[in-house]
N, C-alpha and C positions, 0 to 999 in steps of 0.2 A: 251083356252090355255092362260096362264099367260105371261102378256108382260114384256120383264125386264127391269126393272129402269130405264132411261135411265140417262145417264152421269152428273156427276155434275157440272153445268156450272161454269168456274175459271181458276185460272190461273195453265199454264201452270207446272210440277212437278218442274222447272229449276227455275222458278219464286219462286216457294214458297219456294224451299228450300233458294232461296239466302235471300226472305222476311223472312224467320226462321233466318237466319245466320244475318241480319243486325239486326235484334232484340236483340237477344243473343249479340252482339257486341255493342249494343249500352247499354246492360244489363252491361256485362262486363264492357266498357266503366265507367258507373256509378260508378259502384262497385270499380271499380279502382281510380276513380278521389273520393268516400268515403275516401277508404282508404287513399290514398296521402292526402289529407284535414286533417285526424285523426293522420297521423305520422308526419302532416306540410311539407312534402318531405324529410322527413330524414328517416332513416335505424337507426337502433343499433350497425350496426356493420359495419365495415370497405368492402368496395365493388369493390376495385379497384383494386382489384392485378393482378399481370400474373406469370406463373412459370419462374422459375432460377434455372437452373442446379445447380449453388452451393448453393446460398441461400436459395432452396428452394421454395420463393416467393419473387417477390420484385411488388414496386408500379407502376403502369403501367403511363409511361407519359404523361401527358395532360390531366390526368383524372379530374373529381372531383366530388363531392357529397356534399350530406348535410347529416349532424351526429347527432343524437339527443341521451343522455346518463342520464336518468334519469331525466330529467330535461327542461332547453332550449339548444336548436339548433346551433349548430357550421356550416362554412364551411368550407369545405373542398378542397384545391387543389393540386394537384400534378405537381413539375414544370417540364421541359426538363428530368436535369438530373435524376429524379425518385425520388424526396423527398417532404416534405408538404414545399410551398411556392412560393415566384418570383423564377423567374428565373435568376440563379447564372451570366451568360451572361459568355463572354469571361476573363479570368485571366488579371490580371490588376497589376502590379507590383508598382502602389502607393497604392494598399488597401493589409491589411491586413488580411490574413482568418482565420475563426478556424470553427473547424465544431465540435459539439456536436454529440457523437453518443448513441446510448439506445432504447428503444423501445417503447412501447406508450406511459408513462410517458415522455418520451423525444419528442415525436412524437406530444403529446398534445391533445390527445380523450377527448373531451366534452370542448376544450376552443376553442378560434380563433388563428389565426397565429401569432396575435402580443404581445399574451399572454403565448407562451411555455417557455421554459425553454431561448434558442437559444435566440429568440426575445428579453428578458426581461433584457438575461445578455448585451447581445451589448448596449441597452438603459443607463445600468448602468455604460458602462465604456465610452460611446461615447463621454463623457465630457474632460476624461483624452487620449481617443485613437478615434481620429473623423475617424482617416480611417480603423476604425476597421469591421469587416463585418463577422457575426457569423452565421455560415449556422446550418439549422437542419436536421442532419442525424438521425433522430428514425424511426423505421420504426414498427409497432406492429408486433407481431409474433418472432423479431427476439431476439441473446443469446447473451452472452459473446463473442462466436466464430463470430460471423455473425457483430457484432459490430465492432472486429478488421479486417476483411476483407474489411468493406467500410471504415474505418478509413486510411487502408494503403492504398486502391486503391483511393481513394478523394486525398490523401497526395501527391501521386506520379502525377499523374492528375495537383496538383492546387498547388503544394506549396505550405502547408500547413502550418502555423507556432505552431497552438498548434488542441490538440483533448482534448475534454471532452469525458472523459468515463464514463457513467452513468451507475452504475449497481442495479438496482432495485429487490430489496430482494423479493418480491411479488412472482419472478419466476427464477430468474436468479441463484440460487443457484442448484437449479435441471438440467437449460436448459445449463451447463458448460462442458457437455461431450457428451451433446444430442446436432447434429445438426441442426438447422430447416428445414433441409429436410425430416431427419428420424420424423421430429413431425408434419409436413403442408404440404398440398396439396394445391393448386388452383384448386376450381371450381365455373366455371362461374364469375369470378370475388370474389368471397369469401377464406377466405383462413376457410380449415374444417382439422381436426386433424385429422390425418391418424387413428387412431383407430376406429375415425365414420365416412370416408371416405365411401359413397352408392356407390362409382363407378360413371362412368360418365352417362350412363342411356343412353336415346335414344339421339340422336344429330337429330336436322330440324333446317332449317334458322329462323333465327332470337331467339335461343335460349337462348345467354349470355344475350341479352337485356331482356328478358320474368323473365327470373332466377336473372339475377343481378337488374335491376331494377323497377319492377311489385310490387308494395306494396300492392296489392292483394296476387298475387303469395306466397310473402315471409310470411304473412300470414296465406295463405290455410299451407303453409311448417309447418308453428310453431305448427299449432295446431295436424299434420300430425305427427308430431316428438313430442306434448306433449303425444299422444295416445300410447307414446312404452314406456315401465318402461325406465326411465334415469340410466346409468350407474356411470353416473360425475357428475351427481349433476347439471349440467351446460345444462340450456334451449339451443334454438336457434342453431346457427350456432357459437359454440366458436372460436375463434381467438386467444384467452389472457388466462393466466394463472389469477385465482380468487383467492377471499380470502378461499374459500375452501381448500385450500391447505396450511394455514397456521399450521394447526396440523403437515401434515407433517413437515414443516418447523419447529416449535418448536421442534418435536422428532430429527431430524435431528440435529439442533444446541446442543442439549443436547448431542447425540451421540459424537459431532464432540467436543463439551467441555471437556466430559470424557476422552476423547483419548488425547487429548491434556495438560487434565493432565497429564497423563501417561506419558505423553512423556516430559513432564518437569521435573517431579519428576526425569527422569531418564539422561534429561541434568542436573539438579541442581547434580544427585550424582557425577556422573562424572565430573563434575567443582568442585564439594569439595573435591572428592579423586586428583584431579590435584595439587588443593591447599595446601592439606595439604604435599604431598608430596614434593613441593616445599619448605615447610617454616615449615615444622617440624609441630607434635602434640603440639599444644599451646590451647588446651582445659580445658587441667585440669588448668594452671596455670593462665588463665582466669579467671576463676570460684573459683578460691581460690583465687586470689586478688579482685575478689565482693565482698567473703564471710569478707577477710582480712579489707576493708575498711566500710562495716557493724557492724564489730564487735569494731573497731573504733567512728563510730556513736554513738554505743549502751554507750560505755565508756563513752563518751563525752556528753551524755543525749542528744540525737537528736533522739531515736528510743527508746522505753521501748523493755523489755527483749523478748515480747510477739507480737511485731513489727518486730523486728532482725529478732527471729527467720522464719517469715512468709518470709520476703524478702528472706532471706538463701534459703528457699526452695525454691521458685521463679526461685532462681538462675538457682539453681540447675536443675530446670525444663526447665528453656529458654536459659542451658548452651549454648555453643556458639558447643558442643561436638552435640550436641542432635540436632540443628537446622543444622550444615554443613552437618556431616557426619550422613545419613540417616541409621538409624539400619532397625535391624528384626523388623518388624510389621509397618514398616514406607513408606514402598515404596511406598502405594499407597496414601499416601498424599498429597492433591493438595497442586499448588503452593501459593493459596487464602492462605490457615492452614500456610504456611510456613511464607509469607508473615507477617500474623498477629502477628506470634508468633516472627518475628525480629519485628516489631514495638514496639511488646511490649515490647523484652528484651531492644532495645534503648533506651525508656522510663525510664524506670527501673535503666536501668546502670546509666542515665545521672543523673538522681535522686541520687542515691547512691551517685555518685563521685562529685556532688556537695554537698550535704549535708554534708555530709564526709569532703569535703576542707573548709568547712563552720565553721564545728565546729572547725576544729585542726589548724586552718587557723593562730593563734597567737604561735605553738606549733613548732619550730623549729625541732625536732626529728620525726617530721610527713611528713616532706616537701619532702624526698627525696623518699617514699612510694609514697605520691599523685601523684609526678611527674610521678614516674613509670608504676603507677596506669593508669593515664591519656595517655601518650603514646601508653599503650596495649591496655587501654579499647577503645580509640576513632579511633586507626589506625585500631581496629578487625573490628570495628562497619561499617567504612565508608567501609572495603572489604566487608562484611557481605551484605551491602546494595545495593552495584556492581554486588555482587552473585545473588542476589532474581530479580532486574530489568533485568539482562541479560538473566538468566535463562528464567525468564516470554516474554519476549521478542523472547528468539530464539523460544521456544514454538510456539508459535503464529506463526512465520513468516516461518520458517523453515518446518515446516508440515501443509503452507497453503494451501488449495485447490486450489487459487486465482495465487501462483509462478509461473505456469508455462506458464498463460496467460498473466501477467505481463514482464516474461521474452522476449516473445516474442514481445509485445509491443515496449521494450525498443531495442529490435534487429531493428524491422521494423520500429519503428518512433524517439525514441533519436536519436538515431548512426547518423540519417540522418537530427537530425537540428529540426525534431519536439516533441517541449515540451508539454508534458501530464498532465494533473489531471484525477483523480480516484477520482468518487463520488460516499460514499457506500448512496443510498436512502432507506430508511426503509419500511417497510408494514408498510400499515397506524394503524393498531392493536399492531404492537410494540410501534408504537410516544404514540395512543393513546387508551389502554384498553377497556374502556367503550363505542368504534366502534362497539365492540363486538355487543353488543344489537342493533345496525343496523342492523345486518347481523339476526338478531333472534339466536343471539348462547348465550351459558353460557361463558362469562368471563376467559377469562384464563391467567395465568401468561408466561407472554414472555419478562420477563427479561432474563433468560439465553440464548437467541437469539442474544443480542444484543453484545456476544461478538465475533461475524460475522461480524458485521461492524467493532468494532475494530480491526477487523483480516483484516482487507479487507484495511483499512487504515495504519495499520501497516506493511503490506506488500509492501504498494504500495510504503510506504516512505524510506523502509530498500532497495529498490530494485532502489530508486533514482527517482521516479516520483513524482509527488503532490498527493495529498491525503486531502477530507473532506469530515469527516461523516455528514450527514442533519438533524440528530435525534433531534440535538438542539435546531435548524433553526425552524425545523416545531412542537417541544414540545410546544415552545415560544409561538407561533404562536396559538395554541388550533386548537379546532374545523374546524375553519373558512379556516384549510389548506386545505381541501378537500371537493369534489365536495358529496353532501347528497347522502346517501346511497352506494357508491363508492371508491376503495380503488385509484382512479386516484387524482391528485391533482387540486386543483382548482388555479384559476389567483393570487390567495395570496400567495395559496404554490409554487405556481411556483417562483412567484417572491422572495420569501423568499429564496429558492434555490438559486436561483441567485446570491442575493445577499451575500450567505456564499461563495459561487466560487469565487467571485469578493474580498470578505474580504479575503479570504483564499489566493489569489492571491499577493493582493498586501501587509501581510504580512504573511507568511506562519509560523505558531506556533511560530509568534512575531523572524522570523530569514528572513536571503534574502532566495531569490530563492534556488531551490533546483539544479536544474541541467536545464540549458536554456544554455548551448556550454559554449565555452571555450574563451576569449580573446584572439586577435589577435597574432599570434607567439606563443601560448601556444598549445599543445599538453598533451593526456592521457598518462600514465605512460607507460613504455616497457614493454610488455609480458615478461614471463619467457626464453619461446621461444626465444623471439628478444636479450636479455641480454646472453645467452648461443652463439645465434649465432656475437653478437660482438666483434670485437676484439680490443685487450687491447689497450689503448694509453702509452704512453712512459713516463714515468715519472721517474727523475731520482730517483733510491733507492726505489722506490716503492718494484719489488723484491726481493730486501736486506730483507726487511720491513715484508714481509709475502703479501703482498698487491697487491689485481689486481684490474687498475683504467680501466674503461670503459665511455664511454659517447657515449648515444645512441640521436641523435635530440637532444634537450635543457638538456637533465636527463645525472647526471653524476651518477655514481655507484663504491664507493670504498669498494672492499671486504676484507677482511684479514682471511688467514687461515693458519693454519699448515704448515710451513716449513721443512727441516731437519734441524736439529740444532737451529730451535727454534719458539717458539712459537707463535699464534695470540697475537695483541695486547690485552691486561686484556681488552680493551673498546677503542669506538669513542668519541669524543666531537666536536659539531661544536663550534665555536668559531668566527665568523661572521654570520653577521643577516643572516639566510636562509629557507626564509618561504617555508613549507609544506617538511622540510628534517624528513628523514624517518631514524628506525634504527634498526637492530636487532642485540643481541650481547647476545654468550654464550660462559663461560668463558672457554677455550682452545680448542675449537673447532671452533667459526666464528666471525668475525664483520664485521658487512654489513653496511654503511650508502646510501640510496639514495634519491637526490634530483635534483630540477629541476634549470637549471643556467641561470641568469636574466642577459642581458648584461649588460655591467659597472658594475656589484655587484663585490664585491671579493671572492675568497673562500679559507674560515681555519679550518681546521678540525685539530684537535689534535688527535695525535695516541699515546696511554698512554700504557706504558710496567710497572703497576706498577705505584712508581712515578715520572719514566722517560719514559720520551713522546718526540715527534717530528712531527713536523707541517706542512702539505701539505698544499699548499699557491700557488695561482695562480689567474687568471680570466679569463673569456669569453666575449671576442670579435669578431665583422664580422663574428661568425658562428667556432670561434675556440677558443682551452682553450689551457694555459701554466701555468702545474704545476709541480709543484718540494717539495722536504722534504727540511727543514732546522730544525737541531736542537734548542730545547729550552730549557730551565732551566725546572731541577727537579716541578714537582707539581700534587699533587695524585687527582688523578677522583673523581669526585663526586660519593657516594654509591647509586646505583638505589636500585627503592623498592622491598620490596618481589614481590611486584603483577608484577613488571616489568619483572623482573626474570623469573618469571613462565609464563609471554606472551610467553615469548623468546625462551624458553627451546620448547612449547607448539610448538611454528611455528617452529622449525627446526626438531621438532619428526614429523612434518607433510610432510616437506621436504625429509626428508630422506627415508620415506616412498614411497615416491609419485616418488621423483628422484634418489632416490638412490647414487652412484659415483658422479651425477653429479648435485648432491642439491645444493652444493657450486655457483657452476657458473650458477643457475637459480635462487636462492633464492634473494629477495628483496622486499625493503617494511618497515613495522613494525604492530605489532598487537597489539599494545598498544594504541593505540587510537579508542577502540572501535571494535576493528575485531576479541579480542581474546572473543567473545562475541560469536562466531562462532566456534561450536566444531567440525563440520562437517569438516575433513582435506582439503575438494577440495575447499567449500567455506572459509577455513579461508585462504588458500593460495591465492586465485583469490582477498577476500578482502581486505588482507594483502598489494600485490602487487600494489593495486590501481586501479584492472580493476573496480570498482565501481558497481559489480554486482557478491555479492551482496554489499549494502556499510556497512561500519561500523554501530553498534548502538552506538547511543552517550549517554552520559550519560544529565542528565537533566542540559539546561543551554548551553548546545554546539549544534550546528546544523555540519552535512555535509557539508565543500569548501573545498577550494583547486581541483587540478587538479587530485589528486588521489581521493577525497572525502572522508578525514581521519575528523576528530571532532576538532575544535576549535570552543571558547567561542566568541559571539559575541561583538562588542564596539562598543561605539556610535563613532560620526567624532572624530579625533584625541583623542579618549580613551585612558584610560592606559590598559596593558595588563601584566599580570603576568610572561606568556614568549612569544618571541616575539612581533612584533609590528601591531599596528591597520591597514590592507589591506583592500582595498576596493574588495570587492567579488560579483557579479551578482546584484547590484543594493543596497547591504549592505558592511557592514564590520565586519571583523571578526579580532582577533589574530593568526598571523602565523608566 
């Protein structure tokens, strides 16, 4: 009988399995301390987050890592309040704060802390502002939305005195209606895009640390996640919106140019049928005084017979009929087409009517033609020219995508004392093309993208905040703005950034500040509202006069309308200095003048019936005014312009709409200085009035001041001014 084997002498099964397990752990071990050696202790990708109910994600405090992108290794820390850096400490009423907000770009992936955007700009002002102290709110993952929520919660919190709004084209033009909740999850410390969100999987102790920071682990994942066809193009664990997405982005921007012609073409029509009905068909008699002072030249040998005729046609083609008033086959002409074809016909014209007064210049029987000539051609040309910039202007601003997140801005941080810049940052493939070939793509044209940033800057400035494109900044710049192989920016481009913030600050498109509060005792203009609900002061003869005087806080408000027995005054005239008085006036139906009252100033307004007039005359003192009419001697008003005319007519059809009976006693303001640039009735009446949102567009050479934000030209110290006089306004000066 066969003896069985007997036992194999060793250790116990409790023994071997744990001598199995400290094997494998010290296996592991290895494998782990490889790994970490091979990444240097950094990650790819951001590994610190925790959820947020409304954001989505935010950065978990006290965290930190080390980040490696392509390149060498950054650190990483997160301080108290939940952002990259020291820690903010308690509010401090001698330092000054401004917090930058934006997303990684802002946040600074692949630099160190003292190289973001935040860091570099404090460094360049610390010279002229030592208690300045620039925090950085980026946080990756997050949108446009997600940026004004820590903007106004930092603000209310810390006192904020300004926010950088960074808005980085890379991503942010998609993530504007997407919140980062509906796009991010947190897991394990990763933030994973809900579409490739695995679920949370098994939970055991000690999991977030295995999954967040095991550079084995994240490893074994990548190659576990190369083995499944990719849906986005996008390895790893994405966080960040990529340059993959810049097709998108160019088809979009394309999309969003089209329409935006569209919708100029079809303010420009409607601004020319305004015009013309204002001031009469003066097309044809335009175009036959070209032809009239052509045929001049031709006489006078400045043009052979076979020159004349070419200009004639010209004319004819760039009449002033053909470029206003848009016909059949026209409508869908961009503002570009429009545009070119007034440069040209300027060109053209100015050519003609100087050559033309060149030759006949010794011909006394010509003089009284050229003068006339010269009146039509250059008063059409300069309206012509107001048409094409305002048009292209509202275009842009009025059907931005960008308005509505701006407006809110300007609710939740002007109103309340903090002044903003908007900075549109480019994809690095816009600055620079030939990135392309980093990325292994073919080259594509993304010029028509870039009038996204001028939408995004033009918006931000019409609506009263600051505003700089970076395109420039980092064009300059080349190559060397960004970090190889990556669309983040490197410590050049940062700083470069910086410093267009810091230039653009301290002189914004070479004018003062745009809107940083009001001087002491000054107040914003009266609502429509507030002007209906005050009531009239006393003034003797006023109504004799047709006239109701109001004075709301510093703003006086003298209206004139229809009596029985007789009529508004024909017009107002101030006639003492009165910077930022406002006016609207249509003839037998209103005259409005309103301004704001400086104590000690005087105040004279001529009220002109015709050319007898009579002078309301008084001052404001201690908080009260005494005025009264006194007769003056005969003397006829000055003729306002067509274009004035037609502001005027423009803002009282808007009123009458809007108020109906009771347009008289809400209407105030003027839309002559840039607001009749605004066809839309709500915004021309809100711009009109002075609420400054939206503001005026000013024409080139004027900036936004004054307390309503209407357009004057700027002067240097004690400047001459054409009207009005040189006022010191937010750190410049301006004529008012």
């Amino acid at each position: 009988m066969a003896t069985p084997n007997p036992p194999i002498a060793g250790k116990p099964w409790g023994r071997r399995l744990a001598t199995r397990a400290g094997q494998l752990g010290l296996l592991l071990g290895a494998a782990e301390l490889v790994a970490h050696l091979a990444d240097a202790g950094a990650f790819p990708h951001i590994n610190v987050y925790e959820a947020d109910p409304e954001l989505g994600l935010r950065l978990r405090p006290g965290a930190a890592q080390r980040y490696k992108l392509h390149g060498g290794a950054s650190d990483i820390a997160i301080n108290a309040e939940g952002f990259r850096g020291d820690d903010w400490g308690p509010v401090d009423p001698a330092r000054e704060e401004w917090l930058v907000v934006g997303d990684s770009q802002v946040f600074g992936l692949g630099v160190e802390g003292d190289q973001t955007i935040s860091a570099q700009l404090q460094a360049a002002l610390s010279g002229a502002q030592p208690s300045l102290v620039v925090h950085n709110g980026g946080v990756p993952t997050y949108g446009p939305g997600e940026y004004a929520a820590v903007a106004g919660r930092v603000a209310r919190e810390r006192g904020l005195k300004r926010v950088i709004f960074v808005l980085n084209f890379s991503n942010d033009p998609f993530e504007l209606v997407r919140p980062n909740r509906d796009r991010h999850r947190e897991l394990d410390g990763w933030a994973v895009r809900t579409e490739l969100d695995p679920g949370d999987g098994l939970d055991f102790p000690g999991r977030r640390w295995l999954f967040s920071r095991s550079h084995l682990v994240f490893h074994l994942r990548r190659l576990l996640r190369a083995a499944v066809p990719s849906t986005d193009g996008v390895e790893g664990l994405p966080s960040e919106g990529t340059w993959s997405e810049v097709e998108a982005l160019a088809g979009d921007a394309r999309a969003a140019r089209a329409k935006r012609h569209a919708e100029a073409v079809g303010q420009e029509k409607a601004r020319a049928d305004a015009l013309e009905a204002a001031e009469g068909s003066t097309a044809q008699q335009v175009a036959e005084t070209e032809e009239r002072l052509t045929e001049i030249g031709y006489w006078n040998n400045v043009w052979t017979e076979q020159q004349a005729a070419g200009i004639i046609a010209t004319i004819r083609k760039l009449s002033p009929g053909d470029v206003v008033q848009i016909g059949s086959g026209e409508e869908a002409r961009p503002v570009s087409v429009t545009a070119d074809m007034l440069r040209q016909g300027g060109r053209l014209r100015s050519q003609v009517l100087n050559k033309a007064a060149q030759a006949v210049g010794d011909q006394g029987h010509y003089a009284a033609q050229i003068a006339e000539a010269k009146a039509l051609l250059l008063g059409r040309n300069e309206r012509l020219e107001a048409l094409r910039s305002q048009a292209a202007a509202v275009a842009l601003v009025s059907g931005s995508p960008w308005r509505p997140t701006f407006e809110a801005l300007r609710a939740e941080l002007v109103e309340q004392g903090v002044a903003v810049m908007v900075v549109a940052l480019p994809l690095d493939v816009q600055v620079l093309p030939e990135r392309f070939a980093e990325y292994g793509l073919q080259q594509a044209d993304l010029s028509e993208t870039e009038v996204l940033l001028q939408d995004t800057v033009w918006t931000a400035r019409a609506l009263g905040l600051d505003a700089v494109s970076a395109l420039p900044a980092l064009r300059a710049l080349g190559p060397s703005a960004y970090q190889p192989g990556d669309l983040h920016l490197s410590p050049a481009g940062y700083a470069a950034v910086a410093k267009a913030i810091a230039a653009e600050l301290a002189a914004p498109s070479g004018a003062p500040p745009r809107d940083t509060g009001l001087p002491e005792g000054r107040s914003r203009a009266p609502s429509a509202a507030e002007w209906a609900a005050t009531p009239e002061s006393i003034v003797r003869g006023s109504s004799k006069a047709g006239c109701s005087t109001k004075r709301a806080r510093e703003w006086l408000r003298v209206s004139c309308t229809p009596t029985e027995g007789r009529a508004p005054p024909s017009g107002l005239r101030v006639v003492e200095p009165a910077p930022e008085a406002m006016l609207i006036s249509v003839p037998g139906v209103i005259s409005t003048l309103t301004m704001p009252l400086f104590p000690g100033r005087a105040v004279g307004i001529d009220l002109h019936w015709g050319a007898a007039r009579e002078r309301l005359v008084g001052s404001w003192s201690a908080g009260e005014i005494d005025l009264h009419l006194q007769p003056q001697p005969e003397a006829p008003l000055s003729p306002r312009s067509e274009a004035e005319q037609a502001a005027d007519l423009a803002l009282w059809r808007c009123a009458e709409g809007a108020w109906g009976a009771e347009a008289a006693a809400k209407l105030s303001g003027s839309a002559r200085t840039g607001c009749a640039a605004w066809t839309d009735c709500a915004d021309l009446l809100s711009c009109a009035s002075g609420a400054r949102a939206p503001l005026p567009i000013c024409p080139a050479g004027e900036v936004n001041a004054g307390a309503a934000g209407h357009c004057a030209p700027p002067c240097g110290p004690g400047g001459a001014c054409a009207t009005g006089s040189c006022q010191p306004w937010q750190g410049g000066e301006v004529c008012l």
